[in-house]
C-alpha positions in Angstrom: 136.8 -6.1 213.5 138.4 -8.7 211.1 137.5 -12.3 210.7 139.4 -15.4 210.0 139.5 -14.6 206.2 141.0 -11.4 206.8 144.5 -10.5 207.9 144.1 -6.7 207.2 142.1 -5.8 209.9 144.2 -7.5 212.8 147.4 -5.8 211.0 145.1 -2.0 211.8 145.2 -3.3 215.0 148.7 -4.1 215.5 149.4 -0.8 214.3 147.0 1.2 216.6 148.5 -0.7 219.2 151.8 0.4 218.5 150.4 4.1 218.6 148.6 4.0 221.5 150.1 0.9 223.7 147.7 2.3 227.2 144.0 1.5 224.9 142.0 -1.7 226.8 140.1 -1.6 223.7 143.1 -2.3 220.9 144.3 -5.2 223.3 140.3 -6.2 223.5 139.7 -5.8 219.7 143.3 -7.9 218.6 142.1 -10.2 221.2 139.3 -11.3 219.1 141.3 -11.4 216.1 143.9 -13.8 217.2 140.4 -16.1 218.7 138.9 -15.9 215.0 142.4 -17.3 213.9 142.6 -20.1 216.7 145.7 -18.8 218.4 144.8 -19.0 222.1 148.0 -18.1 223.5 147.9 -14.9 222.0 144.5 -14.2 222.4 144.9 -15.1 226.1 148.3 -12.6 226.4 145.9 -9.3 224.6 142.9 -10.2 226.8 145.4 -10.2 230.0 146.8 -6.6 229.2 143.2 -5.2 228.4 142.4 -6.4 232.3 145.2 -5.1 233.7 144.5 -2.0 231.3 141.2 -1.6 232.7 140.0 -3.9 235.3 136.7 -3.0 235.7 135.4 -3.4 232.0 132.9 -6.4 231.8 134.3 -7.2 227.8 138.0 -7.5 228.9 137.0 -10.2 231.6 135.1 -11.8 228.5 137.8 -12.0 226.4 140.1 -13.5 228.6 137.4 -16.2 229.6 137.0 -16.8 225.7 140.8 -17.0 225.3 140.7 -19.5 228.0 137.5 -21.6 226.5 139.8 -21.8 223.4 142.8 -23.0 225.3 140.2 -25.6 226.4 140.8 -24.7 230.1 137.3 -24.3 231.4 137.9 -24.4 235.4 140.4 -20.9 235.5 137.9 -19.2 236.8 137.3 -21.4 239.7 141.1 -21.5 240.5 141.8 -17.8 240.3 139.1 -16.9 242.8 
């Protein structure tokens, strides 16, 4: 994983992603990485591909509802139902 101090690990990320653009779990992992640097938009955009990668996986779902928390729009998942 990386963390707001480091850029390295969300650049192996980027790159995997670029190798393999059909893994949930790229999209899930860079998803976190853009949250840890604040940048809801793009964590929402990686968390919305890993759910329509693999709709069924609990974590993807929890990534985009943390990408949304961060975008400080807390009643999404009342609308969307």
């Amino acid at each position: 994983m990386c963390n707001a101090l480091s850029l390295s690990g969300f650049w192996r990320h980027l790159q995997a992603n670029l190798a393999d653009p059909a893994d949930a779990t790229i999209y899930s992992n860079r998803s976190l990485c853009w949250a840890l640097l604040n940048q809801g938009s793009h964590a929402l955009s990686d968390a919305e591909m890993c759910v329509k990668l693999r709709p069924m996986w609990a974590k993807a779902h929890y990534r985009e509802g943390a990408a949304w928390l961060l975008l400080n729009v807390c009643c999404f998942c009342v609308l969307r139902s």
